[in-house]
N, C-alpha and C positions, 0 to 999 in steps of 0.2 A: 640445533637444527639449522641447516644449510637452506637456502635457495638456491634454484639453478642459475648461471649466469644469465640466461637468455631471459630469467623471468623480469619485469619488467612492472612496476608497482602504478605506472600512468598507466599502461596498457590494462592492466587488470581493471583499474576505475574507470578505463574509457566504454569497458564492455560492461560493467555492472550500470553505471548511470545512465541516463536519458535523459535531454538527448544526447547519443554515443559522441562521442570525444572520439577523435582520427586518431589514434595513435601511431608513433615514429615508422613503424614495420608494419602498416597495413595495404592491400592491395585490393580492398573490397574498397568498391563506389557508393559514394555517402552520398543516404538521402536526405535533402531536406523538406521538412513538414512546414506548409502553406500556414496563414497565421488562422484559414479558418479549420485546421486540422486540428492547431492545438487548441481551437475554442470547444473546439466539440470533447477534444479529450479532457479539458476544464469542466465541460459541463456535466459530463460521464463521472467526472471524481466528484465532483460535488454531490450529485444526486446519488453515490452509492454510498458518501459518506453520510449523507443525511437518512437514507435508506435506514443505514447501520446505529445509526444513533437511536434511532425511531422504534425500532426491532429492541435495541437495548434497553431504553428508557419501557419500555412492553414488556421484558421479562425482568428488570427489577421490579415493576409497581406488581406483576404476580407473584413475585415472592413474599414482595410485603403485604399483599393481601390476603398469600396462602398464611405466613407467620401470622396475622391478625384471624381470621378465620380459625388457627390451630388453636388461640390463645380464647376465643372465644368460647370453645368448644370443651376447654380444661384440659388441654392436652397439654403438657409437657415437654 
């Protein structure tokens, strides 16, 4: 498999990562984010990662209650 010449492997990670990386051939105006912009986007990942933990640790302990509950019951 070929690449096209024009494609360009920094350019590609400049547009997947954040914050975006200028790449050589770009002609779009880069914004930059204020330091209280990325606290709030620190704060937002935390609390949704904590969110997700919370949720998770919530349907393993129902599973293992429903398993204890199934086993109680003589179910198999």
């Amino acid at each position: 498999m070929r690449f096209h010449p024009d494609l360009h492997l920094k350019d590609l990670s400049g547009r997947l990562h954040w914050p975006h990386r200028p790449g050589l051939h770009t002609d779009v105006i880069s914004h930059h984010h204020s330091a209280s912009e990325d606290a709030e986007v620190a704060k937002a990942t935390i609390y949704v990662s904590a969110l997700t933990a919370v949720v998770l640790l919530l349907v393993l302990a129902g599973i293992s209650f429903g398993q204890e509950v199934m086993h109680w019951l003589g179910a198999n």
